[in-house]
C-alpha positions as CSV (number, residue, x, y, z in Angstrom):
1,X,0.0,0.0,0.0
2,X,1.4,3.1,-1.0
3,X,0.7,6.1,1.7
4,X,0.8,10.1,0.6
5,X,0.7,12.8,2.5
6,X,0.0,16.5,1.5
7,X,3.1,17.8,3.0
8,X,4.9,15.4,0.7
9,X,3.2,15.7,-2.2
10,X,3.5,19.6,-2.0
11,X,7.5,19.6,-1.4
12,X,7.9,17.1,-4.0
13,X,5.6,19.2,-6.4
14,X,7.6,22.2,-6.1
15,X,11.1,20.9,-4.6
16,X,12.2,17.8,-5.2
17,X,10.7,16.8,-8.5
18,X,11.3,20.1,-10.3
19,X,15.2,19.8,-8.7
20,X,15.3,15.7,-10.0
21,X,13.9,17.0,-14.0
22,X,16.9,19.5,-14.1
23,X,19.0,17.2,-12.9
24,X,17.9,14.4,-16.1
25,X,16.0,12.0,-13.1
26,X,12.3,11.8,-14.5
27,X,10.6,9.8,-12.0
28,X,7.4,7.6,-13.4
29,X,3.9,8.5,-13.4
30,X,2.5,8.6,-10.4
31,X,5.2,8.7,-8.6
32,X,7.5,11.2,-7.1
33,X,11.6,11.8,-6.8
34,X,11.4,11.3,-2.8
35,X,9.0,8.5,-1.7
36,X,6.8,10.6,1.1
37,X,8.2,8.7,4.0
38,X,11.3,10.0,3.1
39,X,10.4,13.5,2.9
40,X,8.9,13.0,6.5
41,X,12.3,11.9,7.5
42,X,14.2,14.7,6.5
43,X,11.7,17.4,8.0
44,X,11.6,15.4,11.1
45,X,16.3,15.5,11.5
46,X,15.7,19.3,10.0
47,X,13.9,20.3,12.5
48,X,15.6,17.9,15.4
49,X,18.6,19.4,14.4
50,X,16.9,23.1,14.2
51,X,15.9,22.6,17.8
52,X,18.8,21.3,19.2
53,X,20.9,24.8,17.9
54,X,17.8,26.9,19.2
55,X,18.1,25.0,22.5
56,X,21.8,24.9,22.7
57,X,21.8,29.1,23.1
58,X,19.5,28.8,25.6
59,X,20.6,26.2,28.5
60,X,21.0,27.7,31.8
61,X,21.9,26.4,35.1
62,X,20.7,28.9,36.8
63,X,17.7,30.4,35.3
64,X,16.3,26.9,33.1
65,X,13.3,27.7,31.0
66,X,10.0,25.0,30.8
67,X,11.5,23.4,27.6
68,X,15.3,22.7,29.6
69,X,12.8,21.3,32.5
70,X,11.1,19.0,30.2
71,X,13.9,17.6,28.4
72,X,15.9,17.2,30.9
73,X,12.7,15.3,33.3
74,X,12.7,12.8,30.1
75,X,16.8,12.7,29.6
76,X,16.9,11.7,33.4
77,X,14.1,9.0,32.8
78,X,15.9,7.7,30.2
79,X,19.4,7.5,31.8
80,X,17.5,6.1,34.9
81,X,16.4,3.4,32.4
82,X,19.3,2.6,31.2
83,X,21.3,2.9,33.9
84,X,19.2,-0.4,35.1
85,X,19.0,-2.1,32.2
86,X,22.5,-1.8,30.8
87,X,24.4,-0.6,34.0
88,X,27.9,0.7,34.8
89,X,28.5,1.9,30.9
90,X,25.2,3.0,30.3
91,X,26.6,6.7,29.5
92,X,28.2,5.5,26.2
93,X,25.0,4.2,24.7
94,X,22.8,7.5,25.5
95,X,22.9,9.2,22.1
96,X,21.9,6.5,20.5
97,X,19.2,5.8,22.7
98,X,17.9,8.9,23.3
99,X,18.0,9.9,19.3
100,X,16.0,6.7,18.8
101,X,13.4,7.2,21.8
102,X,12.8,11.1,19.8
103,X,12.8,10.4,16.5
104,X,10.3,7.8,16.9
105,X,8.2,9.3,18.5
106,X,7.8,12.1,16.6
107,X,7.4,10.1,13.7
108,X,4.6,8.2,15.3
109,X,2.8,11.0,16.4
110,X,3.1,12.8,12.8
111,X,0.4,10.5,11.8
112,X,-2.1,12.1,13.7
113,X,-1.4,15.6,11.9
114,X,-3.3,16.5,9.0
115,X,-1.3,16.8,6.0
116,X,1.2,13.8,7.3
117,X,1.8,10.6,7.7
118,X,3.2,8.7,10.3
119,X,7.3,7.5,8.7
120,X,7.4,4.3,11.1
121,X,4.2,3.1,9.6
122,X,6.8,2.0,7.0
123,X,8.5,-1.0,6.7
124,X,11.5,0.2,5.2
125,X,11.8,2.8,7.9
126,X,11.3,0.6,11.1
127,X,13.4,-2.3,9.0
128,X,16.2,0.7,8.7
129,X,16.1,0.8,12.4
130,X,16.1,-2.3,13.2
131,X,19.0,-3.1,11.3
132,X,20.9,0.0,12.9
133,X,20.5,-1.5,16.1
134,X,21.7,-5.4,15.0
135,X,25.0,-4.1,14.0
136,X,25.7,-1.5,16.5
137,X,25.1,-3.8,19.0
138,X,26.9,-6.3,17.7
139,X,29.4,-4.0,17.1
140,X,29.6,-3.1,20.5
141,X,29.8,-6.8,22.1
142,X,32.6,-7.7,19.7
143,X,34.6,-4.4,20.7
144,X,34.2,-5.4,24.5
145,X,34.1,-8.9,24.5
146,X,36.5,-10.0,21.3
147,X,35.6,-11.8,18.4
148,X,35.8,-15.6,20.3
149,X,34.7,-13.8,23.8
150,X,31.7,-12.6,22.5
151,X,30.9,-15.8,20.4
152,X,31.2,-17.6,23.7
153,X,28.0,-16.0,24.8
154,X,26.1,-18.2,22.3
155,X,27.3,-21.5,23.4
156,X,26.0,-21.2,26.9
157,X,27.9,-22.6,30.3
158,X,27.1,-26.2,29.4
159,X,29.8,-27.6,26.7
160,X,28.1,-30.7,25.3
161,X,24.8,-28.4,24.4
162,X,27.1,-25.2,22.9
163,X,26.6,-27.0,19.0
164,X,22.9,-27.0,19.5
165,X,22.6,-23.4,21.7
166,X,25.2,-21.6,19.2
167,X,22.9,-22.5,16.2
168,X,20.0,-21.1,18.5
169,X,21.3,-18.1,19.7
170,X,22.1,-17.5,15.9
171,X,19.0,-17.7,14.7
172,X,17.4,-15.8,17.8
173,X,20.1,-12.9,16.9
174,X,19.1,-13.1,13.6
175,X,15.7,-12.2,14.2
176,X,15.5,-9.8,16.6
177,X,15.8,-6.6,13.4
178,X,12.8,-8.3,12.0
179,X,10.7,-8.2,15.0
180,X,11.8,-4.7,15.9
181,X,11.1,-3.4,12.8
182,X,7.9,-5.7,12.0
183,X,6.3,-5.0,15.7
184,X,7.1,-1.2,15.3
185,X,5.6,-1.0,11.9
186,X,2.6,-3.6,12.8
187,X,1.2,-1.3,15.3
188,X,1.7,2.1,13.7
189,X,0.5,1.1,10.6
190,X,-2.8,-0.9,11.9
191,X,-3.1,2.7,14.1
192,X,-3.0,5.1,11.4
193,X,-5.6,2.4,9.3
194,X,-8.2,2.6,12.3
195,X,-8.2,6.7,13.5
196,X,-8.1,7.2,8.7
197,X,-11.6,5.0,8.7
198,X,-13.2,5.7,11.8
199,X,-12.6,9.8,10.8
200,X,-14.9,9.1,7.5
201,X,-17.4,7.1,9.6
202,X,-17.7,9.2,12.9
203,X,-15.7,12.4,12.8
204,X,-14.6,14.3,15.8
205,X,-16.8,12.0,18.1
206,X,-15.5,7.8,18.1
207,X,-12.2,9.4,16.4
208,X,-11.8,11.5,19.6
209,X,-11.2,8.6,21.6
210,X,-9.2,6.6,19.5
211,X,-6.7,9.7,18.6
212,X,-6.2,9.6,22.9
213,X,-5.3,5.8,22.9
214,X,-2.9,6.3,19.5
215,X,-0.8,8.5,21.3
216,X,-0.6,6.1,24.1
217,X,0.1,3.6,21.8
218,X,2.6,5.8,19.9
219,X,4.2,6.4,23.2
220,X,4.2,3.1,24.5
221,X,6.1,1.6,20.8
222,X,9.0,4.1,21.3
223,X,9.5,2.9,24.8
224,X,9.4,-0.7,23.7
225,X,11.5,0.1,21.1
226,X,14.4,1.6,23.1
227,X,14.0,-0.6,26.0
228,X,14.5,-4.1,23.8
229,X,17.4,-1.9,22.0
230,X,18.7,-1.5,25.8
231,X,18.5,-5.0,26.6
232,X,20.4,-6.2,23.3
233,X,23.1,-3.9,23.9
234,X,23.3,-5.2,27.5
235,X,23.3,-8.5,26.6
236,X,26.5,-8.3,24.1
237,X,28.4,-6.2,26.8
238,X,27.9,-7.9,29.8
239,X,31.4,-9.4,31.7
240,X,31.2,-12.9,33.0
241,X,29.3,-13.0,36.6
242,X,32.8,-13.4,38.3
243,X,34.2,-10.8,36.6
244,X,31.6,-8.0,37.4
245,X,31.4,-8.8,40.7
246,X,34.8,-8.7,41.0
247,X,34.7,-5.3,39.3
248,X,32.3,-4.8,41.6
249,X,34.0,-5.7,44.7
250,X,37.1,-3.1,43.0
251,X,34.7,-0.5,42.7
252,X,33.2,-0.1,45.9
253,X,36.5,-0.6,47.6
254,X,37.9,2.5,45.2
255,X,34.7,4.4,47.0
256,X,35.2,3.0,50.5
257,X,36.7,5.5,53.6
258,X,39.9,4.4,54.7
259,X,40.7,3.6,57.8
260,X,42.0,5.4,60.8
261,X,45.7,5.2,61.6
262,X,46.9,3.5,64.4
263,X,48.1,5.9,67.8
């Protein structure tokens, strides 16, 4: 099914098509020289990356404003998060998971604006992300564990079942970008079908209702999102039990008051 928006069919009218012609690119009839999601995309990093400058001139520690208050209530919530989920090295995974919780969720709730459509409703989108997150976190157990160290974790403690768990763990691995991106897309998709029909049928009455529990739903699919991204990325940098509680041990010792000198 092919989704347009007015937004996209308006910048590709008088941007993007007219820039593709000069450039010898005729796209087909019917069809534009940026796919709609796509445009949705790029205004949605324009205007992260507009806000971000705006806000950047405008943190203050001692006078914060009610957007520095917001963002950094959520920031917290998410570090919190991921503090428990991931644990001592949670810090080096926040822009990644923080970009990821934003984005989105803005580009779930741009469904529910006229003139737009939601970009995770998608599968090429959500299957982008998914696929993001695979390798970087397989990127990131390698780099901690080593290439054999981090293979170990799909053989499992027992020996004589690590043939039979490796090819498991594989296919488990394998997976996982599929059901982000298919579980993302799934419920966006079906979301935006529903509040499209029931507007036709019963407008600003049933839709009223069902607009309330898509942005809970939009919500609640960016924080599943993140939070099985958090517990990948925990799972392919996590030490052996006897070495973090060692580190542990090292740690709280490092933190511990020495003792008094003898008289």
């Amino acid at each position: 099914m092919h989704e347009t928006s007015a937004v996209g069919n308006f910048l590709n009218g008088y941007l993007f098509d007219p820039i593709a012609n000069a450039m010898g690119f005729h796209p087909g009839h019917g069809h534009h020289a940026i796919p709609d999601h796509i445009v949705i995309v790029l205004l949605i990093a324009i205007v992260l990356v507009l806000f971000a400058w705006w806000m950047r001139g405008r943190l203050s520690v001692d006078n914060p404003g009610k957007a520095q208050h917001l963002i950094e209530v959520v920031f917290s919530a998410i570090q919190g998060l991921m503090r428990e989920v991931i644990g001592r090295e949670y810090k080096r995974f926040t822009p990644l998971i923080v970009t990821l919780a934003v984005y989105i969720l803005i580009g779930n709730l741009l469904g529910m604006v006229p003139g737009f459509i939601s970009p995770t409703s998608n599968l090429n989108i959500t299957a982008s992300m998914g696929l993001c997150v695979f390798i970087y976190y397989n990127y990131q157990g390698f780099r901690k564990q080593g290439f054999i160290g981090y293979l170990k974790h799909f053989c499992g403690p027992v020996i004589w079942l690590a043939p039979l768990l490796f090819v498991i763990e594989l296919i488990s691995h394998m997976a996982r970008p599929f059901s982000l991106s298919v579980r993302l897309f799934g419920n966006i998709f079906a979301e935006e079908l529903i509040i499209g029909s029931l507007n036709q049928l019963f407008p600003f009455i049933l839709s009223s209702i069902v607009m309330f529990l898509a942005l809970l739903l939009s919500t609640i699919q960016s924080f599943i999102f993140i939070l099985l991204t958090m517990v990948y990325i925990s799972g392919a940098v996590e030490e052996a039990h006897g070495e973090e509680h060692g580190a542990d041990h090292k740690e709280a010792a490092m933190h511990r008051p020495a003792a008094p000198a003898a008289a």
